[in-house]
C-alpha positions in Angstrom: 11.7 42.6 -38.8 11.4 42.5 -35.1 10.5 38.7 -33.0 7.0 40.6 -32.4 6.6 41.7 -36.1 7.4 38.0 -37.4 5.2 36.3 -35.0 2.4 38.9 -36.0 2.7 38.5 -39.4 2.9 34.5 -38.3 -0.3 34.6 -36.3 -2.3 36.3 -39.7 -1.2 34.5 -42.4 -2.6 31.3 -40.2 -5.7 32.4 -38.7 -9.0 31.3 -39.3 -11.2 34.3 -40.9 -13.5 34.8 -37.9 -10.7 35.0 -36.1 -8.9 37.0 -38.3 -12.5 39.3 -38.4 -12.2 39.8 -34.5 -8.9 40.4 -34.4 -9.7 43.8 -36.7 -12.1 44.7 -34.7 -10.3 44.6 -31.4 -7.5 47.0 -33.8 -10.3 49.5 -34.3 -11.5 49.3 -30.7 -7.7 49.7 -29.5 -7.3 52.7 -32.1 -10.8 54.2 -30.7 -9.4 54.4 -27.4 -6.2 55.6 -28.4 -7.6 58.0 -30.8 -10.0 59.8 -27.7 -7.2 59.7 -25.0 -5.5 62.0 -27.9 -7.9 64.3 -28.0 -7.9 64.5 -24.0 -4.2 65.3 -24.0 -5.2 67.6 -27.1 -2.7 66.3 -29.3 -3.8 66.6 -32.7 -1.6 64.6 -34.8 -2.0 61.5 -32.8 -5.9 61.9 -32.8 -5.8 62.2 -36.9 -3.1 59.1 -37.0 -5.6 57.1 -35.0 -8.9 57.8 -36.4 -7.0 57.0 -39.6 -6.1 53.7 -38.6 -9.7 52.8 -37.8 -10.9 54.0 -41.0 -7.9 52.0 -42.6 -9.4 48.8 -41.3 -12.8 49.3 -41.7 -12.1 50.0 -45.0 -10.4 46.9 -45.9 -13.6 45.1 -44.3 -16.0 46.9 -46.2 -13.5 46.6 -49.5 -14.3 42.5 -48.4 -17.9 42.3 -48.2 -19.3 39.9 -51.1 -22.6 41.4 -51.2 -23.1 38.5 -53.9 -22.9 35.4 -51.8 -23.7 37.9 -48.1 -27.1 39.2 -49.8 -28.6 41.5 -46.9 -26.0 40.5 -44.2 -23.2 42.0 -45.9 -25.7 45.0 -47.4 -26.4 45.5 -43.5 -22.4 45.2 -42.6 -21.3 47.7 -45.4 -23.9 50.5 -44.1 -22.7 50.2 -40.5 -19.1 50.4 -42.1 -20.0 53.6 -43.8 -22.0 54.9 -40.9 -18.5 53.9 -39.3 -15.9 55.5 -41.3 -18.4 59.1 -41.9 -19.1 59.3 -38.0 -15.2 58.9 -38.0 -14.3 61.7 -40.3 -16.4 63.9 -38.5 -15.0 62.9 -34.8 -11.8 63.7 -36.2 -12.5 67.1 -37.8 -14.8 67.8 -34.8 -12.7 66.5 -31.9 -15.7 64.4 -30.7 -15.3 61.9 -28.5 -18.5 61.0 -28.4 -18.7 60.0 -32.1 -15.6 57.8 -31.3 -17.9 56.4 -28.8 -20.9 55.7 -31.3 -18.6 53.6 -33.7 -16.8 51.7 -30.6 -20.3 50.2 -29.6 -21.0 49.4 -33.6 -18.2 47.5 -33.8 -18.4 46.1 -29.9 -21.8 44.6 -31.2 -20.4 43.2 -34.3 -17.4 41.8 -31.9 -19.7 40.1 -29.9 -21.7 38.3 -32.9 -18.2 37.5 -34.9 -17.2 35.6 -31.5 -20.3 34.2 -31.2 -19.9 32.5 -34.1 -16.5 31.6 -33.5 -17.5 29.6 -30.0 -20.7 27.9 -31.9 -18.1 27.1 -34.5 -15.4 25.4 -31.7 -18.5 23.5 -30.0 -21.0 22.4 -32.4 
């Protein structure tokens, strides 16, 4: 395991789980991006690996949702995961950017209210 991979795997196992929640998020915006800039270069392998990544971890966050103790919060989160991870599928068989697009600003919004209560966390 590399320095990188140990200080990663470091950084997880330790972090709070907003953070943690932020962090997955940036992974699907960074896969987004990566995932459209491969189907600019029309490269077709890189595209499905990418778009496969996001759906990986939105996945695992949907698999997480307690819609027990979350009630209409997490009912809200899972539907805008599944919007998510269809709108993926289809970007991917479709070569869409603009579906790529659609899910970055989902999860740009849900970024913003994750950190949000990160900072309200930190100051009050």
């Amino acid at each position: 395991m590399s320095s990188v991979a140990k200080y990663q795997k470091i950084e997880l196992t330790t972090a709070d789980p907003v953070e943690m929640i932020i962090k997955l998020y940036d992974g699907i915006i960074r896969f987004n991006n990566l995932s459209k800039k491969a189907i600019e270069e029309g490269n077709i392998g890189e595209r499905n690996h990418y778009i496969n990544r996001s759906i990986a971890i939105i996945s695992e966050l949907a698999g997480s949702l307690n819609t027990e103790e979350g009630g209409e919060v997490a009912y809200n989160l899972a539907r805008l995961y599944e919007y998510s991870i269809n709108a993926l599928n289809t970007a991917n068989i479709k070569n869409d950017t603009a579906l790529i697009d659609s899910v970055t600003r989902v999860i740009e919004e849900l970024k913003k209210g994750w950190e949000g209560i990160l900072n309200n966390g930190k100051t009050g």
